[in-house]
C-alpha positions in Angstrom: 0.0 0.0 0.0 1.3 3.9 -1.1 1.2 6.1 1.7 -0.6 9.5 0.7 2.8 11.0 0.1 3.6 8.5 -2.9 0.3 9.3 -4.0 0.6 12.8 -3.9 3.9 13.1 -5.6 3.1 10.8 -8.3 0.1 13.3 -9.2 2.0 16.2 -8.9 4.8 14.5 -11.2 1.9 13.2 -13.6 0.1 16.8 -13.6 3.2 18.1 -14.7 4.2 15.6 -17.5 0.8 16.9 -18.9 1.1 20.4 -18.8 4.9 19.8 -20.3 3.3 18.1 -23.3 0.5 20.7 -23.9 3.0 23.7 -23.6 5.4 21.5 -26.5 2.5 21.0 -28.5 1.1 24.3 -28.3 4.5 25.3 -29.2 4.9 22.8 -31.9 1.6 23.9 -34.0 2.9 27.7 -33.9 5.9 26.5 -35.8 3.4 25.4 -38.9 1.4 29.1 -38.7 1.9 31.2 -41.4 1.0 34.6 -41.3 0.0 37.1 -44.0 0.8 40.5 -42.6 -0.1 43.4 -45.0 1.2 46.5 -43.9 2.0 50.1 -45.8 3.8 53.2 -44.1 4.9 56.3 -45.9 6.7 59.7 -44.3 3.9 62.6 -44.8 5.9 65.6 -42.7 9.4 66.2 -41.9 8.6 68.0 -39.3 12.3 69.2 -38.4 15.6 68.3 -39.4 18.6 70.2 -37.9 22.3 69.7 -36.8 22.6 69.3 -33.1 25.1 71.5 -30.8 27.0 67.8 -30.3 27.2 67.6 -34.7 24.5 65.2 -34.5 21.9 65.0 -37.2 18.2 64.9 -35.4 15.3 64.4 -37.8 11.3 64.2 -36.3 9.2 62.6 -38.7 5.1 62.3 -38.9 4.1 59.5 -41.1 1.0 57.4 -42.0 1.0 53.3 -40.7 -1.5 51.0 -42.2 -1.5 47.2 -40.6 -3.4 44.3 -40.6 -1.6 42.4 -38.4 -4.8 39.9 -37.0 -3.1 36.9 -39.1 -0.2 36.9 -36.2 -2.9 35.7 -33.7 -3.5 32.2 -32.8 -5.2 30.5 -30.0 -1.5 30.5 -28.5 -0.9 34.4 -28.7 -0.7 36.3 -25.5 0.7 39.9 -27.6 2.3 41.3 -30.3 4.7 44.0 -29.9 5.6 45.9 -33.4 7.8 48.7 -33.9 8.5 50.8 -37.1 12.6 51.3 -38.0 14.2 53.6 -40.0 17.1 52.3 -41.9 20.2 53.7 -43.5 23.4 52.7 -44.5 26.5 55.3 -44.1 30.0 55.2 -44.5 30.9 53.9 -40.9 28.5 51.0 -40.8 26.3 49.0 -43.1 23.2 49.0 -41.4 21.7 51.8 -39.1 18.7 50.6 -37.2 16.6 53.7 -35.5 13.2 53.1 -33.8 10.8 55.3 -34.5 7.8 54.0 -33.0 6.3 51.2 -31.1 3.0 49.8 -29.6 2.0 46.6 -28.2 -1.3 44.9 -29.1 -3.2 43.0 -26.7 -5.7 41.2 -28.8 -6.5 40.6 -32.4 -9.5 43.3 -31.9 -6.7 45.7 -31.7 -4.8 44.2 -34.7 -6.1 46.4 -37.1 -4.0 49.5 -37.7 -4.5 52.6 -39.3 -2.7 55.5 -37.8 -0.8 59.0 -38.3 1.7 59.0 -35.7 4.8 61.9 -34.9 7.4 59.8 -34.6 7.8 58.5 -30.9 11.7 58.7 -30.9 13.7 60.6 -33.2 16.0 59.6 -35.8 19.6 60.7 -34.6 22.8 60.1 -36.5 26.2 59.8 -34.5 27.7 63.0 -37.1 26.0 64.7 -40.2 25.3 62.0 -42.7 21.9 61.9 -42.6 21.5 64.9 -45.7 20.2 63.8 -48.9 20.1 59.7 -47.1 17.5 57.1 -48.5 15.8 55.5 -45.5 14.1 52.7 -45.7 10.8 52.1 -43.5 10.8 48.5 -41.9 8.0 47.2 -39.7 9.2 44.5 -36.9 6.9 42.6 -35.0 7.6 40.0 -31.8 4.4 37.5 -31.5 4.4 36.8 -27.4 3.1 33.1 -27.1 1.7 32.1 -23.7 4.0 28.8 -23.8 6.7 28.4 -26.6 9.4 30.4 -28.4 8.8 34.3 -29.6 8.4 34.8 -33.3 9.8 37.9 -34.5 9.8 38.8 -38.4 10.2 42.2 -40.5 9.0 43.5 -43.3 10.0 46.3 -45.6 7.6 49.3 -46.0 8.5 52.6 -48.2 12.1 54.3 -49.0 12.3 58.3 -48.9 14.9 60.4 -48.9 16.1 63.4 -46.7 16.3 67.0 -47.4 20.3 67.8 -49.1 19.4 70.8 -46.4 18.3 71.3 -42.8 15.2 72.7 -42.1 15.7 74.7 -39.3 
């Protein structure tokens, strides 16, 4: 005869196993999901673009984002964070990653995006390289599962091109 102990234990041990294989399966069907993200952006304003007293370049943008991001939602999805990057290349490095915006969303309700938005952060270049630049707009989202691996993936949006002159 177990004691209650034994019994106890082997339940706990057996409750566990279970939730184990439900969090590996859950994490296993996210791995065959395929999302179709559609998503536009595009600069409307440059709202200011001047040479900081440190030589810095420091550009504030307003812009238009359009996403349907509700595809990125499964039965497994606790949140999506996405953020919207400016990218440049320059003479000192290849690839120049400034965030210019971010928001989380908390349900597919919410997935739907249509928005003009001042850019949350601004775009700042170590030095003054940033004149007459082609940036490219790139959306990045991170899909927060309740068990299993994040998903992150990108997408590229628009290209524009600064001003050969400040602003202000």
């Amino acid at each position: 005869m177990h004691s209650w102990m034994q019994r106890l234990l082997t339940a706990a041990t057996t409750a566990a196993a279970l939730l184990a294989a439900v969090c590996a399966a859950a994490s296993a069907l996210d791995a065959f999901h395929v999302p179709a993200v559609q998503a536009q952006a595009h600069v409307t304003k440059i709202n200011r673009f001047h040479k900081q007293i440190n030589g810095n370049d420091k550009v504030t943008l307003t812009f238009n984002v359009s996403a349907n991001l509700e595809s990125l939602f499964t039965w497994n999805t606790k949140q999506v964070f996405v953020f919207l990057t400016a990218e440049y290349k320059n003479a000192k490095n290849s690839l120049n990653q400034i965030s210019l915006w971010d928001h989380i969303i908390p349900d597919k309700e919410h997935a739907n995006l249509q928005l003009e938005v001042k850019s949350k952060y601004p775009l700042i270049d170590q030095g003054s390289s940033l004149r007459g630049k082609k940036v490219q707009l790139v959306l990045h989202w991170y899909v927060m599962p309740n068990a299993g691996t994040m998903i992150q993936d990108q997408m590229a949006l628009s290209e524009f091109k600064l001003p050969d002159a400040y602003t202000s």
